[in-house]
Backbone bond lengths (Angstrom), bond angles and torsions (degrees), N, CA, C in turn:
res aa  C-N    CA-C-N  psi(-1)  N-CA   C-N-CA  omega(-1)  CA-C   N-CA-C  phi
1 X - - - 1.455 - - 1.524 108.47 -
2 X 1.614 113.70 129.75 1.427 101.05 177.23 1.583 111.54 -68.95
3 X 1.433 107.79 -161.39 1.729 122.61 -170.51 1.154 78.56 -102.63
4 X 1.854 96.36 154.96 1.360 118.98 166.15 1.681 113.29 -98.36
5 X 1.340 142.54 127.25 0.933 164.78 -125.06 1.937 116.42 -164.14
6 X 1.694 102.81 142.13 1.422 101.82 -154.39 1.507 98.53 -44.03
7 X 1.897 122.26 132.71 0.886 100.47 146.63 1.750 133.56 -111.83
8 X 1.679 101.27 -177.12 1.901 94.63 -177.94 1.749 83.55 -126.57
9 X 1.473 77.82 164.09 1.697 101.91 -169.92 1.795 103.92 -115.77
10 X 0.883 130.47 139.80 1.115 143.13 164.71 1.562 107.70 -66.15
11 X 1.427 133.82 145.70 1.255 120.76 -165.21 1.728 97.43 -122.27
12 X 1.446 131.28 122.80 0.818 167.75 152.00 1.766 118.36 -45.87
13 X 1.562 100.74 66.09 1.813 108.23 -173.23 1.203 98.13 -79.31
14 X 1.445 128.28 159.58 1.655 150.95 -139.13 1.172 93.34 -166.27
15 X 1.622 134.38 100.31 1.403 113.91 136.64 1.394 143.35 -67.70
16 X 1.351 122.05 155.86 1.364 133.70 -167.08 1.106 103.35 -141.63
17 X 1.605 121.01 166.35 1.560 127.80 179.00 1.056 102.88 -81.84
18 X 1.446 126.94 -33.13 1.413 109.85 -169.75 1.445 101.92 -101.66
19 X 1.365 132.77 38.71 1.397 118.48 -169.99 1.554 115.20 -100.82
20 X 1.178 122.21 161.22 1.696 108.83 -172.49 1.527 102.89 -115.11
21 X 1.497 113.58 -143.06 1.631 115.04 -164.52 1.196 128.28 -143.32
22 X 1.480 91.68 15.77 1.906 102.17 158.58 1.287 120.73 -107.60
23 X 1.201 133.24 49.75 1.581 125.92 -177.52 2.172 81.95 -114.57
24 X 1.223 129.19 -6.54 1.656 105.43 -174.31 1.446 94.49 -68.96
25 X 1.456 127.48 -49.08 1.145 146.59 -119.50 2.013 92.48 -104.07
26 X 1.359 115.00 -5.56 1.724 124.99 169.84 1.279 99.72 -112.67
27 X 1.325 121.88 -25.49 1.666 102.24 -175.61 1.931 113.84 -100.69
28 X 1.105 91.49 -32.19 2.070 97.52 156.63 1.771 74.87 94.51
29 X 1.408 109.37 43.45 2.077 115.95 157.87 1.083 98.84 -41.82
30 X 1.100 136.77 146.57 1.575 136.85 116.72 1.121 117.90 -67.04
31 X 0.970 146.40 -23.87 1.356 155.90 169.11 1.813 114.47 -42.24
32 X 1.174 122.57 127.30 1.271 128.80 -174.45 1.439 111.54 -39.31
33 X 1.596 129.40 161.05 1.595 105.13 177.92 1.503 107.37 -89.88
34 X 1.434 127.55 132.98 1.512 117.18 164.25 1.439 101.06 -109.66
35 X 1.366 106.04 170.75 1.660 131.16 167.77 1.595 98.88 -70.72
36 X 1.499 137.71 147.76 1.199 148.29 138.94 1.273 116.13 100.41
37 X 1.668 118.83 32.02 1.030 117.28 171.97 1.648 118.50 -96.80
38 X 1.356 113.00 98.47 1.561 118.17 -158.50 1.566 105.38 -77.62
39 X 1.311 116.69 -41.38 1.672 111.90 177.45 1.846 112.76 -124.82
40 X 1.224 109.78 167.72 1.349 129.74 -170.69 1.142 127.70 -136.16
41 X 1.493 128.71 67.88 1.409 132.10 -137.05 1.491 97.97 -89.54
42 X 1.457 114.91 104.81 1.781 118.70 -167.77 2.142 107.28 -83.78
43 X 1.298 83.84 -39.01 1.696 83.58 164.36 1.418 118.94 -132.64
44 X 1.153 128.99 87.50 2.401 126.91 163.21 1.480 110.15 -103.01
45 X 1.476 84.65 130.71 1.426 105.28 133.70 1.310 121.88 -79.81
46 X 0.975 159.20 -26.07 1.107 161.67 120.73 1.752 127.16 47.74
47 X 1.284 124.01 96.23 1.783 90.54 -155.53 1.533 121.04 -69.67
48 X 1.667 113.91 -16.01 0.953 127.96 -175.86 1.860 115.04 -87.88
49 X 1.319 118.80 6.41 1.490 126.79 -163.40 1.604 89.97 -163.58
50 X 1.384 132.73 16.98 1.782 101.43 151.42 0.795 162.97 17.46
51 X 1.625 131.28 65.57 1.747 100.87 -158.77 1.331 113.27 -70.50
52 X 1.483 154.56 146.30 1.100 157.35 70.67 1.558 127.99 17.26
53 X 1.334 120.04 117.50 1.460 140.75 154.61 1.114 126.27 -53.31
54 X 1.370 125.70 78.49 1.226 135.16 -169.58 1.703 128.20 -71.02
55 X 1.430 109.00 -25.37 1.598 123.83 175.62 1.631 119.96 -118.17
56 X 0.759 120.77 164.92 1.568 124.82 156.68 1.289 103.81 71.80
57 X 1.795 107.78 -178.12 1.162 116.70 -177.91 2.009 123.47 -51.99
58 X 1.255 110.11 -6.89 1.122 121.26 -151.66 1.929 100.10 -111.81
59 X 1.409 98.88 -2.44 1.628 118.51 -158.56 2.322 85.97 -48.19
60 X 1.346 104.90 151.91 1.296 128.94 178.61 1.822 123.51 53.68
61 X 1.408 77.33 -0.74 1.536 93.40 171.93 1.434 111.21 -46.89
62 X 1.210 139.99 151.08 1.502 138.04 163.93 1.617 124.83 -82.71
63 X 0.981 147.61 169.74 1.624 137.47 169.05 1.583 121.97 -58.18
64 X 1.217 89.98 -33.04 1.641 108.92 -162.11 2.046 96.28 -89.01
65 X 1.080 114.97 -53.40 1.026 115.66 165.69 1.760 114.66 -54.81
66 X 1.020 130.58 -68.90 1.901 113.16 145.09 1.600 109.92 2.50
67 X 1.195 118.37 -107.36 1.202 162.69 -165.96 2.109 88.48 -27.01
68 X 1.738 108.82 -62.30 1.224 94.79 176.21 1.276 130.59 -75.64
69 X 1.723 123.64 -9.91 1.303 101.84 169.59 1.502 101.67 -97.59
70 X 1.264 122.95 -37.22 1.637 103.60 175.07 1.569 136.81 -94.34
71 X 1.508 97.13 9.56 1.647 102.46 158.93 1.614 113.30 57.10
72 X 1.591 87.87 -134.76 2.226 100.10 167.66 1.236 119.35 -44.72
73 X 1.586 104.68 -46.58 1.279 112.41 -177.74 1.409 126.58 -33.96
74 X 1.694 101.31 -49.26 2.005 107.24 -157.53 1.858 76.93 -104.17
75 X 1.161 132.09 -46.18 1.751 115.28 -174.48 1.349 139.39 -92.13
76 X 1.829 101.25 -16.76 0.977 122.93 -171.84 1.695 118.28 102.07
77 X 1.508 115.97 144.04 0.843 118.83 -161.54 1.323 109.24 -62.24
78 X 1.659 124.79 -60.96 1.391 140.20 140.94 1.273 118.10 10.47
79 X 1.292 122.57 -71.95 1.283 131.05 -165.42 1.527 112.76 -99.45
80 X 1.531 123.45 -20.23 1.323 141.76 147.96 1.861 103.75 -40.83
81 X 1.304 90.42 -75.04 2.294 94.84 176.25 1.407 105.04 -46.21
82 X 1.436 127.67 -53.60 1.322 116.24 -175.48 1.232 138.32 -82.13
83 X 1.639 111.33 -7.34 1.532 120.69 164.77 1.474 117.74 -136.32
84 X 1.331 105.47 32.73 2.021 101.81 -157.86 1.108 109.53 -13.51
85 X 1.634 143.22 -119.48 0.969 122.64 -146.88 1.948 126.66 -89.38
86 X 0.853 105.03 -3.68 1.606 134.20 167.14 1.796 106.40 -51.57
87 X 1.113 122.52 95.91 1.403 119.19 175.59 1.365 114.61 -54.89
88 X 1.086 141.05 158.25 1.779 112.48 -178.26 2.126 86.45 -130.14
89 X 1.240 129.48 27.15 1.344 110.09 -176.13 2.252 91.06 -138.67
90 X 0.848 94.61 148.56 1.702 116.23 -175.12 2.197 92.65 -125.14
91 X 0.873 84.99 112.81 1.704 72.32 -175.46 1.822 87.06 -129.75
92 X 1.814 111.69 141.30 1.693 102.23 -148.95 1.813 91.94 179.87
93 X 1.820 76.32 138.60 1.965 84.29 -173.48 1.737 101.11 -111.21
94 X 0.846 122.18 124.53 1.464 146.66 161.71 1.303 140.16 -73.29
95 X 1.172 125.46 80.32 1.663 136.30 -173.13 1.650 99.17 -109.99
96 X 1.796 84.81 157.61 1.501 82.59 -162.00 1.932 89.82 -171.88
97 X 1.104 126.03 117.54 1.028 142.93 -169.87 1.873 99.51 -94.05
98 X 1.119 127.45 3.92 1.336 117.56 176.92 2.070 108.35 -102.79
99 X 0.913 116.44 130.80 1.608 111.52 -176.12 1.534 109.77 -109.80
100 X 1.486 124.99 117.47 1.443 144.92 -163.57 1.959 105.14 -52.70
């Protein structure tokens, strides 16, 4: 099994109606800029928002695919026993051009 090594996540934009048009320009998108992108999901498990392996030997890999060959290793053993392969964190930036 190779070493695990820093990884980066591909960031996972979501449009919304109320979303605005600075989240390309925090997540380093490549993706063209559009209007209405309300969230930026930087790390999911999620089945519908995936994160993606963006570098290294491991590049397009999925999270979940991670998770089953390196287990404890990439989450910890702890949190490996209590959710095996189920990520249990959504971590995510939120713009939003509508004001409450």
């Amino acid at each position: 099994m190779n070493k695990l090594y820093p990884l980066k996540f591909r960031p996972v934009l979501k449009k919304k109606v109320w979303g605005g048009n600075t989240l390309h320009a925090l997540t380093g998108s490549e993706e063209t800029q559009t209007a209405g992108i309300g969230e930026a999901w930087v790390l999911s498990g999620l089945q519908d928002g995936m994160s993606l392996v963006s570098n290294g030997f491991l590049k397009e890999n999925n999270l979940k695919e991670l998770i089953e060959v390196y287990m404890g290793d990439l989450v910890g053993e702890k949190v490996f026993g209590r959710f095996g392969l189920e990520f249990p964190l959504l971590i995510k930036f939120i713009n939003t051009t509508e004001i409450a």
